[in-house]
N, C-alpha and C positions, 0 to 999 in steps of 0.2 A: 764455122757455126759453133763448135765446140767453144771456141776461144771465150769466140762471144757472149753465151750463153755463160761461163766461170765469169766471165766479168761482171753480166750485171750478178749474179748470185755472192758475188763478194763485194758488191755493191748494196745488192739488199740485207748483207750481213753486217757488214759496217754500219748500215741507218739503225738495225736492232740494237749492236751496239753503242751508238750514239747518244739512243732512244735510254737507256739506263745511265750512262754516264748524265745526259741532260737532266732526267730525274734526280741522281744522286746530287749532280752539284746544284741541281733549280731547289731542293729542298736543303742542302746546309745553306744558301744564300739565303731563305727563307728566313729558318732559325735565326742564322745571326743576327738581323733585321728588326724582325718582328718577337724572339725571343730577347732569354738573358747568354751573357755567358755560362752560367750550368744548364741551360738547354742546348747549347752548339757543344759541349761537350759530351754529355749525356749522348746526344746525338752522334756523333761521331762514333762511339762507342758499339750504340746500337746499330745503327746502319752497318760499322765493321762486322760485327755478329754475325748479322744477316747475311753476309758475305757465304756465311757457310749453307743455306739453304738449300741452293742450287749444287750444291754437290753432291748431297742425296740422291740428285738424280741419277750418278752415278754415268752419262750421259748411254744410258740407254735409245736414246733418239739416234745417234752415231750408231751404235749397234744395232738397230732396227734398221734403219737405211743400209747398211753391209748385208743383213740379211735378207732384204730387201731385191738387192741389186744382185743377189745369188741368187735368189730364186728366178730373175728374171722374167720367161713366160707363161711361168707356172701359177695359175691363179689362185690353186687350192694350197698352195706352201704358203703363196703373198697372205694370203685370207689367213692360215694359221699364223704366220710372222706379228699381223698385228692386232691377233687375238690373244698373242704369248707376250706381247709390249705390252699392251691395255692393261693385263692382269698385275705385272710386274712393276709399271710404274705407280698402280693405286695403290698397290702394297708399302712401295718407298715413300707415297703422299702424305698416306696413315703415319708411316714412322715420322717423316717432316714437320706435321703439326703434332704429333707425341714431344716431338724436341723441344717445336716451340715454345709449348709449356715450361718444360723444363726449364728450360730460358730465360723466362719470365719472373717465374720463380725463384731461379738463383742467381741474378745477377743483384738486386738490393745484398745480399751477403756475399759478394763477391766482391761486389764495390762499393760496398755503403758510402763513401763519399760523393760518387756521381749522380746515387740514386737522392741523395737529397735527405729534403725533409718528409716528402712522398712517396716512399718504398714502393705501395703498392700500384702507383701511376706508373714509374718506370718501369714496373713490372708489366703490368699493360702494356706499357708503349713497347718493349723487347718482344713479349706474345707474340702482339699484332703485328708487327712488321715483320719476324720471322715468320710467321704463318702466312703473309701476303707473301713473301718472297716463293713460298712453295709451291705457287703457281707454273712456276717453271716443271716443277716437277710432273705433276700431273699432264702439262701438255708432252713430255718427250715423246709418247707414242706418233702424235698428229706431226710434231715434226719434223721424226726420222721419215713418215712417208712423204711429205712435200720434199726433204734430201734428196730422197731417193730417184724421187721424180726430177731433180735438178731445179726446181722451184721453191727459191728462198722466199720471196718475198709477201706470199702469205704469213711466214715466221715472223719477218720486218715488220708487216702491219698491224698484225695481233701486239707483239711487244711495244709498237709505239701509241695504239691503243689504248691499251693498257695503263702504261705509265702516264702518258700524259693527261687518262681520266685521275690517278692518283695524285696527281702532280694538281690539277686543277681545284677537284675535291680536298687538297689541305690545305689550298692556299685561299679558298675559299672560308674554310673554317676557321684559321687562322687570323685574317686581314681582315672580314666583313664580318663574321660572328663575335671576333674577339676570344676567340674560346683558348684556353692554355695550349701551348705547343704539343704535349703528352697528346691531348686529344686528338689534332691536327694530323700528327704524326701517325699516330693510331690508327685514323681513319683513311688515313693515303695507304698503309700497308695495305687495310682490307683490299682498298679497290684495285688493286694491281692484279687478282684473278677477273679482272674484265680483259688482259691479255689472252686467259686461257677460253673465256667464252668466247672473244673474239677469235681465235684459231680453229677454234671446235667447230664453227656456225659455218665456215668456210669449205671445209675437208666433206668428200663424198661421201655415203655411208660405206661400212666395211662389209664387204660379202659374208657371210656364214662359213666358219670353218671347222672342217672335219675336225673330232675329237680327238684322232689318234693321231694326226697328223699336228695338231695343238700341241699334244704333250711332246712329241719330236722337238719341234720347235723350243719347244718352251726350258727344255736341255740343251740343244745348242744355246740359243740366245742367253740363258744364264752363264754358259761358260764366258761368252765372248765377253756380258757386263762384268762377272767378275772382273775379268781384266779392263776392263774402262773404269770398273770404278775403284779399284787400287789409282790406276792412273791418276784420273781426278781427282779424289778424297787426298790425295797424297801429296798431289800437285798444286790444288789449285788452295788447298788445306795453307799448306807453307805460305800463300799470298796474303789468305784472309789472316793468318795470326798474325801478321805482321803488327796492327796496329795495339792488340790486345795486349802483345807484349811489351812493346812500349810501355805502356797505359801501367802496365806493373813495375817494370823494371826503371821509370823516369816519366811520372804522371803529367810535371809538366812540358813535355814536348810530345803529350799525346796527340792534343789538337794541330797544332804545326807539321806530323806527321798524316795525321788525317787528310789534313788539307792537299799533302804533296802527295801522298797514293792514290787519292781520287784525283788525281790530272795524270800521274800516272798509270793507274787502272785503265783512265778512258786512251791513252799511248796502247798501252798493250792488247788492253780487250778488243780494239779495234784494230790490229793487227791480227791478231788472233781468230778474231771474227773471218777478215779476208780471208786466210788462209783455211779455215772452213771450206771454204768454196770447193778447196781443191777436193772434198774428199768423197764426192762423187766419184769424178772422173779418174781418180788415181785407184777406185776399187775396182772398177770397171778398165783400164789398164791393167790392172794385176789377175783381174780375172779371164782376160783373156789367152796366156799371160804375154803379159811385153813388162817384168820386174826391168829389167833397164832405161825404160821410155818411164815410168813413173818414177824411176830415181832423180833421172835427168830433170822432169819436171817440179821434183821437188827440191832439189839444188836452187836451181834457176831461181821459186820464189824463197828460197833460204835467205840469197844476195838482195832480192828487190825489200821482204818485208825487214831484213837486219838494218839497212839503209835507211828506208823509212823512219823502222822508229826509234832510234837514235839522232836523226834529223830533227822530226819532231821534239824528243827532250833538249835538246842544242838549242830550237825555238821556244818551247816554254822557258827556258832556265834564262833566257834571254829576257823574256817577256812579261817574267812572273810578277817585278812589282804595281805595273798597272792593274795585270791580273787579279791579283790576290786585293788590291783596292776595289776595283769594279766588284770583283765577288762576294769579299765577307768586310770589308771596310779596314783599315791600314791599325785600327785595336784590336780585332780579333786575333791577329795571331803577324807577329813581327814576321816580315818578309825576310830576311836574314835567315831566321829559322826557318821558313819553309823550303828555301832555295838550296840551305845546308841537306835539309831531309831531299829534297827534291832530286840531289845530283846524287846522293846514298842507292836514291830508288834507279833513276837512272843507270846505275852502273847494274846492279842486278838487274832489272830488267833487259837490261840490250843484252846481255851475258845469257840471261833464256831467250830472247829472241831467235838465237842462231839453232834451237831446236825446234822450233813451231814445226814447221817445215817435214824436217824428219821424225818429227814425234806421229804426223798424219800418214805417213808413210808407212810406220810401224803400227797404226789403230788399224789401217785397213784391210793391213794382208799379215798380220803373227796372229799366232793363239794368244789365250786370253794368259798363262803360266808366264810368256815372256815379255808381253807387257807389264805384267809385275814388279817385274824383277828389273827391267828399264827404271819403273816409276819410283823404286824403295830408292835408287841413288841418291837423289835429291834431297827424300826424306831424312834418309840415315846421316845425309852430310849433315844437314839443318838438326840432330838431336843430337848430333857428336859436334859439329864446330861449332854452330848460329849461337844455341841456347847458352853452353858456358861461355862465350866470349858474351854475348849480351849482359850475362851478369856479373861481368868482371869490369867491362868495358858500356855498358849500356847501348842504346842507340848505335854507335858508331860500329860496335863488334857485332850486334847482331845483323847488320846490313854486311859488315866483308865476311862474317861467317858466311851469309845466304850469298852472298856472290862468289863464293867457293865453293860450296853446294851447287850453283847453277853451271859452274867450269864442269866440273863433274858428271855433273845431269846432263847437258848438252852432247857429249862427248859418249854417255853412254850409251843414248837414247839412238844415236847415229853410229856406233857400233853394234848393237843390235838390230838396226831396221838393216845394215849390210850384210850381214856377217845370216841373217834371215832370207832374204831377198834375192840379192848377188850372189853370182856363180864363182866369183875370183877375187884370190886374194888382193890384185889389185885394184880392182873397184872397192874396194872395204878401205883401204888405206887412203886412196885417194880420197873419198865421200869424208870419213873421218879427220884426216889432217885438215880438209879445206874450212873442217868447220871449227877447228883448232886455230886456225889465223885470223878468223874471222875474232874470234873473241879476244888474242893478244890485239888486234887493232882497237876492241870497240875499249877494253882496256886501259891503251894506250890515248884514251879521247876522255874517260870519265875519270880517274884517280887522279889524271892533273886538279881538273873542276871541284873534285871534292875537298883538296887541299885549300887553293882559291875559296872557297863558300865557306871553310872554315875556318878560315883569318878573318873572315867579315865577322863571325858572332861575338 
C-alpha cells in the first residue's frame, strides 16, 4: 500500500512538473511564432529570471510536512505547524513581489539591448511574470499539508490549473487580439496565481491554534527553513543563473542556451519532482527510527532516477533537430548550437542527478546548520571554478566548472546525510563511493557527446 500510494504521488509530481515545463515551452513556441526575434529573446531572458521566484520560497512546504509528520497525533501542534507556515510564507510572498519590482525596473539597464526600444514594456513584462511566478510561494503552506498527508495530487491540479489558464489567457491575447507579445506575456504571468486559488479552494479549513504553542512552532519551523532555504537559494540559484550568465558572458548563444535548459529543466525537474514522492515516507521512516531502511530506500531511487535521466538526455540529443523544428522553427536557433549546449547541460545535470536521492534523505532527518553546510559546496565550487572559467572560456567553462561543482556537491551531500544518519563507518563509505561510480560512469557517457556536438558547430 505504501508502495503504491509513493507511486501515484510521484506520479502526481511529475504531471505538476510537466504542467510548467508545458507552460515554459507552450509560451517560447508562442513567441517565436507569433513574435519577432527580440521578443523570443527578451523572453528567454525573462522567463530565465523568473526561475528565481520560487526559491523565495525557501521550500517551506517540505518543512511544514516534516513538521507535520512529527507532530503526528497531536492536533493542537498540527493546528500551530500551520499557523507558523501561513505566517512565514506571506512574509517571503511580500519579499517575492518586492523583488519583482526590482526586476522590472533593472533589467532595461541591465540589458539595454534586450529591452529594446521599449524599456518600460520589458520592464512590465519582467514585473509581471516574476510576480506570477510567486504564486508558488504563497501556496507552500497548503502544500506541505497535502505532503504530509501523502497526497500530491491536489498540488498537481492547482499547478496544471494554473498554468494552463496562463498558457490559454496569452495565447489568446496574442493570436486573436493581436496585442504585442510584452502584453501577452504580462498577462500569462498574472494568471498563474489561479494555481494558488485553485489549491486554496481545495485544502479543509485550519483548526485554531494556541498562541504559545504558535510561537514554539514558529522557532522550530524557522530553524528547519533556514536550512531549506540555504539549500534551495543555493541550489536551485546555481540552475537559474545559468542562462543569465551566458546572456553576459556570449549574448549570442543566449537563445540556443535557452532553448537546451528548458528541455533540460523539464529532464531534471521531473526527476526531481518523482523523487519528492519519497519524502513523506523517508521522514516517517526516520522518525520511527529505521535510518538504515530510508538509506536503503534512498539508494535504490539514486540508481532508478540517475538511469532515467541520463536516458532521457541520450533521447532528446537524439531527437532534438525535429524537436527544436516542430518547437521554435529551424531560424530560431541553429540545431548545432542547441544540441552543443544541450549535451554541456546534460552532463551537469546527470552529475546532480546522483544526489537527488540523498539530498531528500538529508532534508528530512539533519538540522537545519548541516544542511547548510551540504548546500555551500556546490555554491562555493560554482564562485571559485564556474564563474572565472566562464570568463575566460565562456559557455563551454562555465558548464565544466558547474559540472565540477556538481562532482563535489553530490559527494557531499551523501557524506553528510551518512556520516548524520548511519551508525558505521561502513555504511558512510559504502552510500558515498557507490555515488562516486555513479558519476565517473554518467561521465564516461557525456564528455564523449560533448566533443562529438562540438565538431558539428
Amino acid at each position: 500500500m505504501r508502495a503504491k500510494r509513493t507511486a501515484s504521488n510521484a506520479v502526481a509530481n511529475i504531471t505538476n512538473g510537466a504542467s510548467n515545463a508545458a507552460f515554459q515551452i507552450g509560451m517560447t513556441a508562442l513567441v517565436a511564432r507569433a513574435g519577432s526575434t527580440g521578443d523570443l529573446a527578451l523572453w528567454s531572458l525573462v522567463a530565465s529570471l523568473s526561475g528565481f521566484a520560487p526559491l523565495m520560497s525557501c521550500n517551506v512546504s517540505a518543512a511544514v510536512a516534516r513538521r507535520l509528520i512529527a507532530a503526528g497525533t497531536d492536533l493542537s501542534r498540527a493546528a500551530a505547524v500551520v499557523r507558523a507556515g501561513s505566517v512565514l510564507a506571506a512574509r517571503l510572498t511580500a519579499g517575492g513581489l518586492g523583488l519583482a519590482v526590482a526586476v522590472g525596473a533593472g533589467l532595461p539597464w541591465l540589458y539595454p539591448t534586450l529591452a529594446g526600444a521599449q524599456p518600460w514594456a520589458a520592464s512590465l513584462l519582467a514585473a509581471a511574470v516574476f510576480a506570477g511566478s510567486c504564486w508558488v510561494i504563497a501556496a507552500q503552506t497548503g502544500q506541505g499539508r497535502w505532503m504530509a498527508l501523502q497526497r500530491n495530487w491536489p498540488i498537481a491540479l492547482a499547478g496544471l490549473f494554473g498554468r494552463g489558464l496562463a498558457l490559454v489567457g496569452g495565447t489568446l491575447l496574442l493570436v486573436l487580439a493581436q496585442a504585442p507579445a510584452w502584453a501577452a506575456l504580462a498577462l500569462a504571468g498574472a494568471l498563474l496565481w489561479g494555481g494558488y486559488w485553485a489549491m486554496h479552494r481545495q485544502l479543509p479549513a485550519a483548526a485554531p491554534a494556541p498562541v504559545e504553542a504558535t510561537r514554539d512552532e514558529a522557532t522550530s519551523l524557522t530553524s528547519v527553513v533556514k536550512g531549506f532555504a540555504v539549500w534551495s537559494l543555493t541550489s536551485a540559484a546555481t540552475q537559474a543563473a545559468i542562462v543569465p550568465i551566458v546572456a553576459a558572458v556570449a549574448p549570442e548563444k543566449a537563445t540556443p542556451f535557452y532553448l537546451a535548459f528548458t528541455l533540460a529543466s523539464l529532464v531534471s525537474g521531473l526527476a526531481v519532482a518523482a523523487a519528492n514522492a519519497l519524502a513523506a515516507p523517508v521522514a516517517q521512516l526516520l522518525c520511527r527510527p529505521d535510518p538504515e531502511g530510508a538509506a536503503k530506500a534512498c539508494l535504490k531511487a539514486t540508481y532508478l532516477l540517475t538511469a532515467s535521466v541520463n536516458g532521457c538526455f541520450v533521447v532528446l540529443l537524439i531527437a532534438l533537430g525535429p524537436l527544436v523544428s516542430l518547437w521554435v522553427g529551424q531560424e530560431a536557433a541553429a540545431v548545432a548550437e542547441v544540441r552543443h549546449s544541450l549535451a554541456l547541460l546534460a552532463l551537469q545535470q546527470g552529475l546532480r542527478s546522483a544526489a537527488i536521492a540523498s539530498s531528500i534523505l538529508l532534508a528530512m532527518g539533519s538540522p537545519g546548520p548541516l544542511m547548510m553546510k551540504a548546500a555551500l559546496i556546490e555554491s562555493v565550487g560554482m564562485i571559485v571554478l564556474a564563474l572565472p572559467m566562464a570568463w575566460v572560456w565562456g559557455p563551454v567553462g562555465l558548464m565544466s566548472g558547474l559540472s565540477l561543482a556538481a562532482v563535489l556537491g553530490a559527494l557531499g551531500v551523501a557524506h553528510f546525510a551518512a556520516n548524520q544518519l548511519l551508525d558505521t563507518e561502513t555504511h558512510v563509505s559504502r552510500l558515498v563511493s557507490r555515488i562516486a561510480l555513479l558519476q565517473f560512469a554518467i561521465a564516461a557517457v557525456w564528455v564523449p557527446a560533448i566533443a562529438i556536438t562540438a565538431r558539428a558547430l
